[in-house]
Structure formats: structure tokens, C-alpha cells
C-alpha positions as CSV (number, residue, x, y, z in Angstrom):
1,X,23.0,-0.9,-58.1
2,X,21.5,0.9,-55.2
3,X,20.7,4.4,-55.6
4,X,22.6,7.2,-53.6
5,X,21.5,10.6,-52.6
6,X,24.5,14.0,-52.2
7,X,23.9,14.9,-48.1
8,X,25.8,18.0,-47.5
9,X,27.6,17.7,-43.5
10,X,29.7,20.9,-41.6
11,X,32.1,18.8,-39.8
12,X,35.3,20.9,-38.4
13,X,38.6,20.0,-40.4
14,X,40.2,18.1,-37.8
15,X,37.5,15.6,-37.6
16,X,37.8,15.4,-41.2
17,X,41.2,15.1,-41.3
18,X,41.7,12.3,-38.9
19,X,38.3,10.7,-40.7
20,X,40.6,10.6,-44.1
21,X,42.9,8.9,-42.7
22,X,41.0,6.3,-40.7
23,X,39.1,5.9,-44.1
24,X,42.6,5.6,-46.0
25,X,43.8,3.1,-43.7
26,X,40.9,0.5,-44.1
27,X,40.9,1.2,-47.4
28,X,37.2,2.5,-47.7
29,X,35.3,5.8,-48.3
30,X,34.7,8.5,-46.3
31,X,31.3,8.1,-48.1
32,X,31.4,4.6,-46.8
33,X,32.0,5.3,-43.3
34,X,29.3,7.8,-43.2
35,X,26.4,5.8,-44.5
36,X,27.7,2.6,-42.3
37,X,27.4,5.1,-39.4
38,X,24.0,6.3,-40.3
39,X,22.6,2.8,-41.2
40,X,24.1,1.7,-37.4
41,X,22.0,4.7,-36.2
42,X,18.7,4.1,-38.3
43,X,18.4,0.0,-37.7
44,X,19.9,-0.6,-34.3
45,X,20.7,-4.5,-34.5
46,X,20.2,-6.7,-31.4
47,X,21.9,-6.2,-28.1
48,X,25.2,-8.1,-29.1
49,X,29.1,-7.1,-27.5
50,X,29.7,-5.2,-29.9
51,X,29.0,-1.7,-30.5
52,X,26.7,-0.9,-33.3
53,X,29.0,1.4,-35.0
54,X,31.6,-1.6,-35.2
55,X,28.7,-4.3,-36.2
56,X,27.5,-2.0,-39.4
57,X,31.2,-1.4,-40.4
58,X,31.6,-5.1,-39.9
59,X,32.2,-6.1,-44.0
60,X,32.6,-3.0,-45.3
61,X,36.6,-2.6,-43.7
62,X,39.3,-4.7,-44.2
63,X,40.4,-5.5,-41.1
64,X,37.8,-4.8,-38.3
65,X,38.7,-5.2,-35.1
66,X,37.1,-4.3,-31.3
67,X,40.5,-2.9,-30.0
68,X,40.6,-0.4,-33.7
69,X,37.5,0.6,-32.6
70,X,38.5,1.2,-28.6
71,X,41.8,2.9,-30.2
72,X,39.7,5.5,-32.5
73,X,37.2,6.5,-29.9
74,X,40.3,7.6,-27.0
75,X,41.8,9.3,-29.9
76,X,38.9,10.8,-30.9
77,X,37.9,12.0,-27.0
78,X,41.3,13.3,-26.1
């Protein structure tokens, strides 16, 4: 098992409201989400079509699709 370290993130309540229920909805961690993000930003992969957020999440949700992804960000930037 790999071993995991606390990190400690100010993020306003909205954001973390929404971020639960994304999570809740694929059925993974806010945890989860977090570290795929951070890995994304830490390794960038290869120039593919896909943004790298999607890519790292890629496995670790359910049901991963480009248009989720499109929907979350204009959400997320209204």
C-alpha cells in the first residue's frame, strides 16, 4: 500500500460544496480528486486531446467523460 501524507487546503465552501458532490457522483474521494489533480500537475503526460486533469482522473472515476469535464468547468466559471 502506498503511503499518504495529511495536506491541509483553505478552499471557500462553495467550491467544496460543489467538489462533494462531483466526488459523490463518481463515486470517489474528495481525497481522490485532489491527489489525481496534483499528480496531473506534477507529471504533465504527452500532448494528447485530452486535458490533463481528465487523463489523471482517467481510472480513478466511474464514468469519465470529455463532455463531464466541459460541463464541470462552465459550472465552475459561471
Amino acid at each position: 500500500m502506498m503511503s499518504m501524507s495529511k495536506l491541509t487546503l483553505s478552499v471557500p465552501p462553495e467550491v467544496v460544496a460543489r467538489a462533494k458532490r462531483y466526488a459523490k457522483e463518481r463515486g470517489v474521494s474528495i481525497s481522490e480528486l485532489v491527489a489525481a489533480y496534483l499528480s496531473a500537475v506534477a507529471n504533465p503526460p504527452e500532448s494528447t486531446d485530452e486535458p490533463p486533469v481528465l487523463r489523471a482522473l482517467r481510472g480513478t472515476l466511474k464514468k469519465a467523460k470529455i463532455e463531464d469535464y466541459h460541463r464541470h468547468l462552465a459550472e465552475k466559471y459561471r
